[in-house]
mmCIF file of the C-alpha atoms, coordinates in Angstrom:
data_MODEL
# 
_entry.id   MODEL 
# 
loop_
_atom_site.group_PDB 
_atom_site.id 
_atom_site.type_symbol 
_atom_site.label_atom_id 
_atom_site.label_alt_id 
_atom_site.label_comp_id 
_atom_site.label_asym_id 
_atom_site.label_entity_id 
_atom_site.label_seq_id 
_atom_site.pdbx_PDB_ins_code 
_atom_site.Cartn_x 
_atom_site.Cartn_y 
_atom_site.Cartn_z 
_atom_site.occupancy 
_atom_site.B_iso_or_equiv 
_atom_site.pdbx_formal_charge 
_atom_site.auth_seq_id 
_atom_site.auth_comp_id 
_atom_site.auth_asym_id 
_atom_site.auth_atom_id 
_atom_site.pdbx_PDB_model_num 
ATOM 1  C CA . UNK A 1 1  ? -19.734 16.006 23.786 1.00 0.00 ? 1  UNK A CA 1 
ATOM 2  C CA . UNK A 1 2  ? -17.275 17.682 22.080 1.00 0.00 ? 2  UNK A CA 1 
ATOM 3  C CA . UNK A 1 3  ? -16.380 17.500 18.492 1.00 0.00 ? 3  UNK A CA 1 
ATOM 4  C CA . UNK A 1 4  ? -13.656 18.416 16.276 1.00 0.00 ? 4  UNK A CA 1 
ATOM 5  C CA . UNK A 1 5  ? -12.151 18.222 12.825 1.00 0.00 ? 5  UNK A CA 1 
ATOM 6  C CA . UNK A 1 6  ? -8.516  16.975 12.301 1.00 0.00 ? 6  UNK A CA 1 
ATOM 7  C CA . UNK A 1 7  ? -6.316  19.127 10.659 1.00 0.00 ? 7  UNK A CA 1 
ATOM 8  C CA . UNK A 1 8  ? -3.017  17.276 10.947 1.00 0.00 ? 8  UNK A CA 1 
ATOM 9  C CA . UNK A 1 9  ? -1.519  16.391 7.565  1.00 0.00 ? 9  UNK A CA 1 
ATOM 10 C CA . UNK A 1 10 ? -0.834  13.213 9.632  1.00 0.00 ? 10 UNK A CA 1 
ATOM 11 C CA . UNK A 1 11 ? -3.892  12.525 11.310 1.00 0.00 ? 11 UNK A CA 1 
ATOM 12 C CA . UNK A 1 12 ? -3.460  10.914 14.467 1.00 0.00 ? 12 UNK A CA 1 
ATOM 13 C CA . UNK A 1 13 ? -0.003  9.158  14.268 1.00 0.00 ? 13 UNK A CA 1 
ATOM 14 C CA . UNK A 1 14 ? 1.454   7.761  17.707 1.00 0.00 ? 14 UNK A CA 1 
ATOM 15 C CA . UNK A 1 15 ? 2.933   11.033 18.922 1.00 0.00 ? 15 UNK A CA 1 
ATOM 16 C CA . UNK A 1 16 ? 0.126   12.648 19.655 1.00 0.00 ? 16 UNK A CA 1 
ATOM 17 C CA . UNK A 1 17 ? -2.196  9.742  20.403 1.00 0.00 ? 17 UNK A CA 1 
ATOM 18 C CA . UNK A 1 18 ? 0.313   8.934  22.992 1.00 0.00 ? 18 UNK A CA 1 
ATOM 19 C CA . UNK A 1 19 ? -0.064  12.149 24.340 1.00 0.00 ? 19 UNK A CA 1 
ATOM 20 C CA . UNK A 1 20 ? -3.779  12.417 23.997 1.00 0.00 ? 20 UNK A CA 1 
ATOM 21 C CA . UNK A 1 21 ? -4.130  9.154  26.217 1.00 0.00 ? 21 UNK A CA 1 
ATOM 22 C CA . UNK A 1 22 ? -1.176  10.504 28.672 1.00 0.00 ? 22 UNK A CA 1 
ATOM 23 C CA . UNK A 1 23 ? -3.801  13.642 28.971 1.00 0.00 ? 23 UNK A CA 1 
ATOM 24 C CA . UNK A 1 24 ? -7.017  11.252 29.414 1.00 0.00 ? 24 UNK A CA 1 
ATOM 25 C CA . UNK A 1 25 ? -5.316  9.030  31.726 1.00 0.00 ? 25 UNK A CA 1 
ATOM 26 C CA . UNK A 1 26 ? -5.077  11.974 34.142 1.00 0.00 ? 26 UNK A CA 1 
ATOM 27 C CA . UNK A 1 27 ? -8.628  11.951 34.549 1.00 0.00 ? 27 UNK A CA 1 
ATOM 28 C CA . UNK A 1 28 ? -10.549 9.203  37.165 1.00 0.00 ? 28 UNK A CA 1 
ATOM 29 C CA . UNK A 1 29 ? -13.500 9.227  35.188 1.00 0.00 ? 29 UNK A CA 1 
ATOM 30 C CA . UNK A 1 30 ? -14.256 7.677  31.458 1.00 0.00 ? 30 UNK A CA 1 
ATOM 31 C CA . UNK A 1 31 ? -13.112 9.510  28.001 1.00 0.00 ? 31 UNK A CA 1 
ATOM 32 C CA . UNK A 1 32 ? -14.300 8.294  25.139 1.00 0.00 ? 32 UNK A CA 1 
ATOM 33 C CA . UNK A 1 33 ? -13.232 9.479  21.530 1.00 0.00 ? 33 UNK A CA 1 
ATOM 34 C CA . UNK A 1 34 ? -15.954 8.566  18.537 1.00 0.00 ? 34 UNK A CA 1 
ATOM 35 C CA . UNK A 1 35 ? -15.002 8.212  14.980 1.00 0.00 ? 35 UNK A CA 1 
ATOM 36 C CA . UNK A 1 36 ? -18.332 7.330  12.932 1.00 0.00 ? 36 UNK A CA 1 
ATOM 37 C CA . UNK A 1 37 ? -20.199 4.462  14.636 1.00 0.00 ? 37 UNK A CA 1 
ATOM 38 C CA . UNK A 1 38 ? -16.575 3.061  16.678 1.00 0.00 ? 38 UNK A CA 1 
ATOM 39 C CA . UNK A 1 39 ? -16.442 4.532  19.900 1.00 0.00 ? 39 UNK A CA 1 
ATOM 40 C CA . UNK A 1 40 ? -13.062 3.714  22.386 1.00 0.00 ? 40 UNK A CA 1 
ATOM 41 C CA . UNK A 1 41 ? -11.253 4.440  25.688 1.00 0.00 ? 41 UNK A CA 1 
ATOM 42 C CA . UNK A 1 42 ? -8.749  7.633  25.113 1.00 0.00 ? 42 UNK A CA 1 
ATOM 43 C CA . UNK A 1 43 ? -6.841  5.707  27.999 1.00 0.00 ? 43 UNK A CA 1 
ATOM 44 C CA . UNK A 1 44 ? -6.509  3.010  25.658 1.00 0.00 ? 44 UNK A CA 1 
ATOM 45 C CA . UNK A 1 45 ? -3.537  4.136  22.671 1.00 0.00 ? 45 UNK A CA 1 
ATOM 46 C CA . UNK A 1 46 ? -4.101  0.154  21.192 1.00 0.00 ? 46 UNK A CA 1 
ATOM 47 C CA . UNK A 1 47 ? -8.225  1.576  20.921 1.00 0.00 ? 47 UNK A CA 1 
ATOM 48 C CA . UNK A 1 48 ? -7.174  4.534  19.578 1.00 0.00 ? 48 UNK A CA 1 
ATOM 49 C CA . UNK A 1 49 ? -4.852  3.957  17.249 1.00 0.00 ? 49 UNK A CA 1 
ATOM 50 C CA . UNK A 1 50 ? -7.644  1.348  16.108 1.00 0.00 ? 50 UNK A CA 1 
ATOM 51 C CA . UNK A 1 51 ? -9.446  4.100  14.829 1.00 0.00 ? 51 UNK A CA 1 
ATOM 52 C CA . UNK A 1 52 ? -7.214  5.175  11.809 1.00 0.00 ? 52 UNK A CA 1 
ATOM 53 C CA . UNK A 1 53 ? -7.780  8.600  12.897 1.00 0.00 ? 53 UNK A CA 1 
ATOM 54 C CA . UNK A 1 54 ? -6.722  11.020 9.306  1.00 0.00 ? 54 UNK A CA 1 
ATOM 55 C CA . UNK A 1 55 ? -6.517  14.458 8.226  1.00 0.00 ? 55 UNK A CA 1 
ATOM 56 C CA . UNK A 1 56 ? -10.419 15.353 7.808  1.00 0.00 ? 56 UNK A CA 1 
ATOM 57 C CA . UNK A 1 57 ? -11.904 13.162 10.172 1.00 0.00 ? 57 UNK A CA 1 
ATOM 58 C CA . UNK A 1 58 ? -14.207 14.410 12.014 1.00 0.00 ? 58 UNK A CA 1 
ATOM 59 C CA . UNK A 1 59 ? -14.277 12.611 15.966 1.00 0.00 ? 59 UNK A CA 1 
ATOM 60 C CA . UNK A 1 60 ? -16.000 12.989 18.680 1.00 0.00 ? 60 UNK A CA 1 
ATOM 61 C CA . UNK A 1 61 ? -14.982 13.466 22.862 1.00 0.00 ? 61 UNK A CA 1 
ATOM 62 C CA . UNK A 1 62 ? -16.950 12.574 25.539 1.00 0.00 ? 62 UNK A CA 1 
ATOM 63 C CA . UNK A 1 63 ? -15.525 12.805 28.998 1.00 0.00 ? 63 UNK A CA 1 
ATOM 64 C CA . UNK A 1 64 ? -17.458 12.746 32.115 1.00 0.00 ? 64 UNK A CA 1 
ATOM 65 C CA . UNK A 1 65 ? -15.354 15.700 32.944 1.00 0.00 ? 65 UNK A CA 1 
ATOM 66 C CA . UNK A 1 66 ? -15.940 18.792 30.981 1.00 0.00 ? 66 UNK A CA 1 
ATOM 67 C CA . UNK A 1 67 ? -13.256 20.682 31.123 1.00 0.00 ? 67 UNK A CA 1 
ATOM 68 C CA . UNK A 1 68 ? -10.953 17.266 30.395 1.00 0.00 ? 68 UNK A CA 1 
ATOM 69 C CA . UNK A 1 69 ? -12.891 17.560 26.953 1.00 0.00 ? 69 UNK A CA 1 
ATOM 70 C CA . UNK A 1 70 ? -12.230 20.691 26.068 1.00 0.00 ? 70 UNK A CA 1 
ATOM 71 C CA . UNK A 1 71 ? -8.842  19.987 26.629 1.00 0.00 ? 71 UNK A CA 1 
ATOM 72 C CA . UNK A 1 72 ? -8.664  17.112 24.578 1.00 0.00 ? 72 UNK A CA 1 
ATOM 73 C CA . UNK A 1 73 ? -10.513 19.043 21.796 1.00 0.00 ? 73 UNK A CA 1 
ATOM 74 C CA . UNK A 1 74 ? -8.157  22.006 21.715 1.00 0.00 ? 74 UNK A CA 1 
ATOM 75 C CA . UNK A 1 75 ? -5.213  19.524 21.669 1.00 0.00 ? 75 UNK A CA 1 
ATOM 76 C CA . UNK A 1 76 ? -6.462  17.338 18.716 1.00 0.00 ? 76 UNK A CA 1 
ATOM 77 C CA . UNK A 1 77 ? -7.243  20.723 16.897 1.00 0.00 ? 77 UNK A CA 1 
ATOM 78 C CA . UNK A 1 78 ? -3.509  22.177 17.328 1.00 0.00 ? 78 UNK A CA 1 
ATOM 79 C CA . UNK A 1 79 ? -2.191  19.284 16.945 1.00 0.00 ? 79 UNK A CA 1 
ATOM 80 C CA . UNK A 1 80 ? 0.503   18.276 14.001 1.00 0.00 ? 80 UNK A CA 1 
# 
């Protein structure tokens, strides 16, 4: 697992969730982004969106491929 804090002033608005899931949906296997206890689909941009993602928040990515995550974790960390 992966895990990263968001720097965004805007957290994760639908932009970039949109293009986070675009990036997930590529993969076969599961991706799943944690936010405290809440854990969701990155496929899913209704589930994600659900998770109020904000500047500061720190979230977690688990992917069953490895390299997906890191990709995932260096988007959500350029992100803006």
């Amino acid at each position: 697992m992966r895990t990263v804090t968001i720097q965004a002033k805007n957290g994760l608005h639908a932009r970039p969730a949109a293009e986070l899931v675009k990036l997930a949906a590529a993969s076969e296997g599961d991706v799943t982004i944690i936010k405290g206890d809440k854990e969701v689909s990155a496929k899913s941009i209704m589930r994600l969106m659900s998770l109020g993602i904000l500047q500061g928040d720190e979230v977690g990515i688990k992917a069953d491929d490895a390299e997906l995550a890191d990709t995932l974790a260096d988007f959500l960390e350029k992100m803006e």
